[in-house]
N, C-alpha and C positions, 0 to 999 in steps of 0.2 A: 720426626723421631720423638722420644716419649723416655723421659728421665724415670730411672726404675723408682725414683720416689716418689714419684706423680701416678706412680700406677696404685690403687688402691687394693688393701685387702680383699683378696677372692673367696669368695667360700665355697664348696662344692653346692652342685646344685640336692634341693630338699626336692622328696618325696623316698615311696617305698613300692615302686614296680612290684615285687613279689606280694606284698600286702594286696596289689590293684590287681592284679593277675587272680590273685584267689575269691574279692571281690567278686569279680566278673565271673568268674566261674562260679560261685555262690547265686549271682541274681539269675543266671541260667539254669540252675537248679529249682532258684523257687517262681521263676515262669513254669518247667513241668510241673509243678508241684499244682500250682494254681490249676494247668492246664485240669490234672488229673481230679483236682476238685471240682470244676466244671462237669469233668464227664460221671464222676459220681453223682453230682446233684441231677443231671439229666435223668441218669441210668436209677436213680433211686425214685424219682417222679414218674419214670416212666413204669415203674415196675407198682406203684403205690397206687389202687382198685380206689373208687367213690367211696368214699365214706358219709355222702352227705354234703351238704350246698356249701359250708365251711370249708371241709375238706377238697373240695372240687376247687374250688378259690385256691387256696395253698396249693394242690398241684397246679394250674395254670401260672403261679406268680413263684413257682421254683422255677420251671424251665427260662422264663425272664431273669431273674437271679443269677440263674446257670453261664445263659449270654453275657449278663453282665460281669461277672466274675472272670467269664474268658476274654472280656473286652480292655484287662487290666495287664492282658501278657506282654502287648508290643513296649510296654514301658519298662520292663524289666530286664527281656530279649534284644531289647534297642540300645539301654543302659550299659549292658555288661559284653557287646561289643563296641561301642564306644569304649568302655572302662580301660577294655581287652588292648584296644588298639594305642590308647597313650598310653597304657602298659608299656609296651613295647617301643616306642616312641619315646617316653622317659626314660627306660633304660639304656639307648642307644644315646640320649642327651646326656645322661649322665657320666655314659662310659668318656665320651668326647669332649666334654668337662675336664672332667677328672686328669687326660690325655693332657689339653692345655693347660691347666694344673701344674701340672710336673715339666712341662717347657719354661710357666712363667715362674716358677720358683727356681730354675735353674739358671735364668739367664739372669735373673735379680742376684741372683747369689754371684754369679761369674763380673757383673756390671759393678757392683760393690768394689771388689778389688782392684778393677781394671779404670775405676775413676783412681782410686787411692793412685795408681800408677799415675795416671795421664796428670794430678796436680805434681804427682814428683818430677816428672819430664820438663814440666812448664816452672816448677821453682828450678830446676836443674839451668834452665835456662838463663833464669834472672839471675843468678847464682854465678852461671859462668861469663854472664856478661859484666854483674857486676865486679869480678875479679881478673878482669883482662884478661879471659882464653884466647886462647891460640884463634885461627880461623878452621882449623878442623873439628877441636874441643866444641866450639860451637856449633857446626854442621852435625856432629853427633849427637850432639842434643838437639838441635830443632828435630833430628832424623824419628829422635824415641818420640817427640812430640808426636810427631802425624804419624809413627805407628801404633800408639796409645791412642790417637784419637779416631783412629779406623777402625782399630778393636772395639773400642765405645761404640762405634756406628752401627757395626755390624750387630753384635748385639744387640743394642737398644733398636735396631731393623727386626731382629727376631723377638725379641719380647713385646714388640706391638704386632706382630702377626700371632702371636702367644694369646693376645689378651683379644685382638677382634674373634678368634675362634674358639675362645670362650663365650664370647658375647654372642656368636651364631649360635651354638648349642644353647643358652640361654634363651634366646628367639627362638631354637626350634622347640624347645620344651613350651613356650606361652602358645605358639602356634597350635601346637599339639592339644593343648589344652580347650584352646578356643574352638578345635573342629571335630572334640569331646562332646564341647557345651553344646554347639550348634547340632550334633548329632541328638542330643537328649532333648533340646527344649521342644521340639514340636510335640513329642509323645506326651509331653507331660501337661502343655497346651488341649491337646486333642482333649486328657479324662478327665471332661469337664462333670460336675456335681450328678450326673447322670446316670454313676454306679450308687453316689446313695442314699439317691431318689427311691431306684430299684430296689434298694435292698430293703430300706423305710417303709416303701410299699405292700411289702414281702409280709410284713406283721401284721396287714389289715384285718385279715381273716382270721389270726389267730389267738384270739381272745375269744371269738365266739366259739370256736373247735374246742377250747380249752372248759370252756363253762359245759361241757358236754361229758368231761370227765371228772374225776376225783379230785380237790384240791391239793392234795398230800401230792401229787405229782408232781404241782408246780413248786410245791415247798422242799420238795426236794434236790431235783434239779437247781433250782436255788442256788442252794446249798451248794451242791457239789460245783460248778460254773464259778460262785464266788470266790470257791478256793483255787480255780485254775488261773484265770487271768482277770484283766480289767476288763471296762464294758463293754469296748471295741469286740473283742475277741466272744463276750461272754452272750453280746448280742446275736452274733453267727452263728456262734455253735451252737444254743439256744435254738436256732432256724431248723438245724437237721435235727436233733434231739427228737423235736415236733416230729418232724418227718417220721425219725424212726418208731415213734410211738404211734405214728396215725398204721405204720404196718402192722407192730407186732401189739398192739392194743385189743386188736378184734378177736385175735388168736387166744389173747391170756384171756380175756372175758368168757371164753368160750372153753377154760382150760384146756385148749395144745399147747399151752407153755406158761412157765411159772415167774410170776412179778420179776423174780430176782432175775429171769434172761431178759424179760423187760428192760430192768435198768442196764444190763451187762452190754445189751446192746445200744443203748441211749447212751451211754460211756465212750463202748467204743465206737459210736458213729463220731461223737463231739471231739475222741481223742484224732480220730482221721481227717477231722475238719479242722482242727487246731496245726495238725502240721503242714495241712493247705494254707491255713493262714497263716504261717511263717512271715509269707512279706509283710504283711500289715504290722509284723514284730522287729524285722528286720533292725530299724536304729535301734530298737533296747537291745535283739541280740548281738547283732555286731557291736553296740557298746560294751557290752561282755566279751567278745571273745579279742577287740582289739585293746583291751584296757592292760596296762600295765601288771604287774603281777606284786602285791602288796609282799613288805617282807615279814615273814614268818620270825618271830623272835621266839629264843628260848624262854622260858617263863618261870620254870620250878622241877623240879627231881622227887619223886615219893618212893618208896620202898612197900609193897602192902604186899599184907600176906591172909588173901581171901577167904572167908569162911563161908559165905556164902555157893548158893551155886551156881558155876561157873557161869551157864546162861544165863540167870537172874544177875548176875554181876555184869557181867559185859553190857546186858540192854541199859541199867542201872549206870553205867559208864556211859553209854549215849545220852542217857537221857541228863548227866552230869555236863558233857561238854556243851549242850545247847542255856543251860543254869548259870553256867561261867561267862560264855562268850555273849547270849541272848542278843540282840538287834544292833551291839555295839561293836561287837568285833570278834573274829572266826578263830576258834578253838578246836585245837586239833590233838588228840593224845596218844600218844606210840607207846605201847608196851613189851618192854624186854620181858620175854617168859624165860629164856633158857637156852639150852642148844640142843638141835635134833642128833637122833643115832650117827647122822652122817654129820657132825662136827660144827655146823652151821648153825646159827643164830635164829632164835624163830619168835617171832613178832605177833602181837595185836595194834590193826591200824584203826584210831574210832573218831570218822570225820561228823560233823556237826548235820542237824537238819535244819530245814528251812527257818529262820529266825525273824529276818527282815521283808513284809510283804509290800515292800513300794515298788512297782515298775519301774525300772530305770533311776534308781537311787544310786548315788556314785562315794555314797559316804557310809560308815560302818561295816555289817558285817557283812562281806561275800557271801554267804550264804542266804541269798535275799531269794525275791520271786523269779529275777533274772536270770539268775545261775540256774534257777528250778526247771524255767521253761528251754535254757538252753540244753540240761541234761536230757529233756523229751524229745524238744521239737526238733534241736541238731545237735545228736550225740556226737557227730564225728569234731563235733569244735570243742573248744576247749574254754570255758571260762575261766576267770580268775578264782572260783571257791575249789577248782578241780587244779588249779595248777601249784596254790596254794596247799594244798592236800600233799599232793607230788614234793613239795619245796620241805616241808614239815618232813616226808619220811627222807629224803637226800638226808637233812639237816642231822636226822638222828640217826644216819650211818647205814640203814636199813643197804644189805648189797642186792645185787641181781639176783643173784639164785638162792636167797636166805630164804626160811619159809615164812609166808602171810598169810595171816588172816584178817577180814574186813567185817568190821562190825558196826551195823549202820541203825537208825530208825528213819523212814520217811525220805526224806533227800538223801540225807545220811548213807541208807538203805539201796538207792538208785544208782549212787556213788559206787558204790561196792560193788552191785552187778554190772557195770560198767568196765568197771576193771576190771573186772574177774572174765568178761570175755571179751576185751579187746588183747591180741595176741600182739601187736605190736609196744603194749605197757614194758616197762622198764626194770617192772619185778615182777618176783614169782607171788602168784597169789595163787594157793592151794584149799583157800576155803572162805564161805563167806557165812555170816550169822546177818539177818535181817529180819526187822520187821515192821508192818504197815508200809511196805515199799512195793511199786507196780514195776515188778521183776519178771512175772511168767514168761511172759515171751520173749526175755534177754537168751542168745543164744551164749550160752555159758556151757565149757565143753564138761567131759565127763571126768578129767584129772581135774576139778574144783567142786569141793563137796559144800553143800548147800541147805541150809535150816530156814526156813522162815516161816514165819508167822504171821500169821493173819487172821485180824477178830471177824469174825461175822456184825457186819454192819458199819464196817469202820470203811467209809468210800473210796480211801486213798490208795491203796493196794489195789482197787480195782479198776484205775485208771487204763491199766493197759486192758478190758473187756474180758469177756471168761475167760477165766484162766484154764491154759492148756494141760493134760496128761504133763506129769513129768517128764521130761527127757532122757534121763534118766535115770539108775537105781542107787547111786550118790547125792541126789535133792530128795527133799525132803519139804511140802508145805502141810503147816500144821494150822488148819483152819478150824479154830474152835470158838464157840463163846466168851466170853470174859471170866473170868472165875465170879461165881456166886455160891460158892459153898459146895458140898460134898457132893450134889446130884446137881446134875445139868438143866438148865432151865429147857420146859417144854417147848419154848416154841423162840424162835433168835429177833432181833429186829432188823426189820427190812433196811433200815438207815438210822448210824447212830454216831453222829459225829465225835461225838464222847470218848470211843472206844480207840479213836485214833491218838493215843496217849503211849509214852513211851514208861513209863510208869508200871499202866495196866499190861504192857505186854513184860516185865519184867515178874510182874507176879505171874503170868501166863505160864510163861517160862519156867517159874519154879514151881510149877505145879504138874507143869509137864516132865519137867526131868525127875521127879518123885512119883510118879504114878497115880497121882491123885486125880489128874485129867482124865485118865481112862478106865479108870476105879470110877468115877463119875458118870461116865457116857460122854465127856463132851467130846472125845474121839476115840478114833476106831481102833480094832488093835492093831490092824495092818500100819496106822499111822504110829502106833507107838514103834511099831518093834523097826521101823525104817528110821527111826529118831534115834535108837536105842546103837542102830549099828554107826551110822553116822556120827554119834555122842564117842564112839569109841574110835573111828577113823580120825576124829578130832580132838583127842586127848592129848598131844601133844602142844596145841595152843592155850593151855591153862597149865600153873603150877602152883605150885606150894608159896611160892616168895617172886614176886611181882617187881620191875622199876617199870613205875610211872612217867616218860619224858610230856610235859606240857611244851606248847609251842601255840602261838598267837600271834594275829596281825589283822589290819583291820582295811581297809576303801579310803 
């Protein structure tokens, strides 16, 4: 038997089943993922004509690539049944824990008293012997003794069955764990340096393919890569990029198609290869999506009362919270405009753009490269610069069916169409302002009216590849040049990383909403007068006398 004070503090058993459950089903997601990048690099070699002894080299060292890339599934597919299974495993430990838990805290509790009792029985004893009781007075006391000290037995018999069958759920948790590990290690044994041998291989031929074209190509691409991810990632996508120019290169030399589907297609092959590479991102995104959620403070209260125009103000307001917050910490600003016809409070929400570009930075502003890549590569998660978003409008009262509007640049911008068409969000969002954000292809329904902007030459917006036909007759993309004065420049730049400024798209903006953009040429009228109706569908999100809420928190 086992005195309840010899038994030591228990603490439920640690972990988070549902966290591992989602895990697993996450690394089965980026196994297809991979899978599908595989059959694309096949199915893209296989469809890519000779171009030359170079290009001959580069298709025969993709379909090797292609194998090796699918030769990286069983670790992922292996992994997240394993994960799957001490899922499930831990939660039954834990429930069984938990169970004996609530026994040994009972009988500890019950054992406390029923000692207090058995030393009373036992002084009662000395007590009546030492005052000469009777020989019955006495028999009733020894009597309470041994039935005090059975009560003790019995108990401190269940609180050591209490505590071994804590200790088997504890065993069966390491168990589970152990035949987790053993599940995983061979796969991870087998991918030995093999895939990036292959992949390293994959480059040989492509410096000489490349001396056969224009430089400005590679200076481009560049460019646009450097802004997506680190080298890992900038390497591979880099690989198709090639690819899809060794196709559509002969075409545009040939004019069937113009430079700018050149790049739209180099874009979007790299953005389809970026969400195959998910796993190779996997720890920075799951360090995102499993990180705490920083707390959003209130900060300041302002009153303005705009004279500017409303678009140029709002992008002007973006381009303000990234000034405030910059690399050190995420600024987020809610605007009370007023209340709608139907009673209701109607809001501007204007979350920050990308600020901090370290991969996997755990300090400063949420708004880093990690939250960037997590908004593309797996919208359905939720990072910390998205949940902080959400915590800033709770904070300012914002209700479920109050009206919103989202006004974003660039991340900022991604933010917005995000919400704006996921239907399970927690408010009404009836309209969104963006610009320099790769929104086209966000399916955002037709009750959310839609501006955005976009410079010609500014590469960020064209991340997600041509942009599609509107959806419909409530979006609105105003793709013009930059302002240069009264008449449009002749001819736009093919790539102009410049342009991608929240600044330049606030004078954009007011130049559009005065008529001078189309007084110009730099768009059409069909673009204005869709702007013009939309400008009026959305007059309810701007007013005369404005509250400013500020809110900030930082990693």
């Amino acid at each position: 038997m086992v005195h309840a004070s010899a038994v030591p503090y228990l603490e439920p058993l640690s972990g988070e089943p549902g966290q591992l459950e989602q895990a697993g089903t996450r690394y089965l997601s980026v196994a297809e993922q991979i899978r599908e990048v595989s059959r694309g690099l096949a199915d893209l070699s296989n469809r890519t004509e000779s171009f030359g002894r170079a290009a001959d080299a580069l298709h025969e060292r993709t379909l090797d690539v292609s194998g090796a890339v699918e030769d990286v599934i069983p670790r992922y597919e292996t992994t997240a049944h394993a994960i799957k299974v001490y899922a499930v495993a831990l939660a039954d430990a834990q429930a069984e824990a938990r169970a004996a838990l609530a026994v040994v805290d009972d009988e500890r509790n019950q054992l406390w008293s029923l000692y207090t009792r058995q030393d009373q029985a036992e002084q009662d004893v000395y007590l009546a012997a030492a005052s000469g009781a009777s020989g019955n007075a006495m028999d009733d006391a020894h009597d309470e003794v041994r039935r005090a000290g059975a009560l003790v037995r019995d108990r401190e018999e269940a609180l050591d069955v209490a505590v071994r069958r804590f200790q088997d759920a504890e065993d069966a948790k390491d168990e589970a764990a152990r035949r987790a590990a053993d599940a995983i290690r061979p796969v991870l044994d087998q991918l030995n340096d093999s895939f990036g041998d292959k992949v390293g291989a994959f480059f040989a031929p492509v410096g000489d393919f490349l001396a056969m074209v224009d430089q400005w190509l590679a200076d481009v691409l560049e460019q646009v890569l450097q802004w997506l991810s680190d080298v890992v990632v900038v390497v591979l996508a880099f690989a198709l990029v090639v690819l899809a120019f060794v196709v559509y290169s002969i075409p545009a030399l040939l004019g069937w198609v113009t430079w700018d589907q050149v790049l739209d297609a180099g874009i979007g092959a790299t953005m389809i290869l970026l969400k195959g590479l998910a796993p190779i991102l996997v720890p920075a995104l799951w360090a995102e999506v499993a990180s705490e959620t920083p707390e959003m403070r209130f900060t300041g209260v302002t009153v303005e009362s705009p004279t500017d125009d409303p678009y140029a103000q709002a992008l002007k307001d973006a381009q303000d919270v990234d000034l405030l917050g910059g690399a050190d910490s995420t600024v987020v600003r809610i605007v009370r405009v007023g209340t709608g016809p139907d009673g209701l409070p109607v809001w501007r929400v204007i979350p920050p753009s990308t600020q901090d570009w370290e991969l996997g930075s755990d300090t400063g502003a949420a708004n880093d490269l990690g939250s960037n890549l997590t908004l593309m590569l797996t919208p359905d998660q939720q990072a910390a610069y998205e949940r902080m978003v959400l915590q800033a409008m709770e904070k300012a009262g914002i209700g479920p069916e109050d009206h919103v509007m989202m006004v974003g640049f660039s991340q900022g911008g991604i933010l917005a169409g995000k919400f704006a068409a996921d239907p399970d969000l927690p408010y009404n969002i009836e309209a969104i302002v963006v610009a320099g954000a790769p929104v086209d292809a966000m399916d955002i329904p037709s009750g959310v009216s839609v501006v955005s902007y976009q410079h010609r030459g500014d590469p960020v917006h064209r991340l997600d590849g041509e942009a599609p036909t509107a959806p419909h007759d409530r979006w609105v993309t105003v793709e013009t040049d930059t302002w240069d004065g009264p008449s449009a420049p002749s001819s736009s730049p093919f790539f102009d990383a410049g342009r991608h400024d929240a600044g330049k798209y606030s004078t954009t903006a007011q130049h559009l909403s005065d008529g001078s953009l189309h007084d110009g040429g730099y768009v059409s009228g069909s673009t204005q007068d869709a702007f013009e109706k939309i400008r009026a569908d959305q007059s309810i999100f701007f007013g005369d006398s404005e509250t400013y809420y500020t809110y900030e928190g930082s990693e």
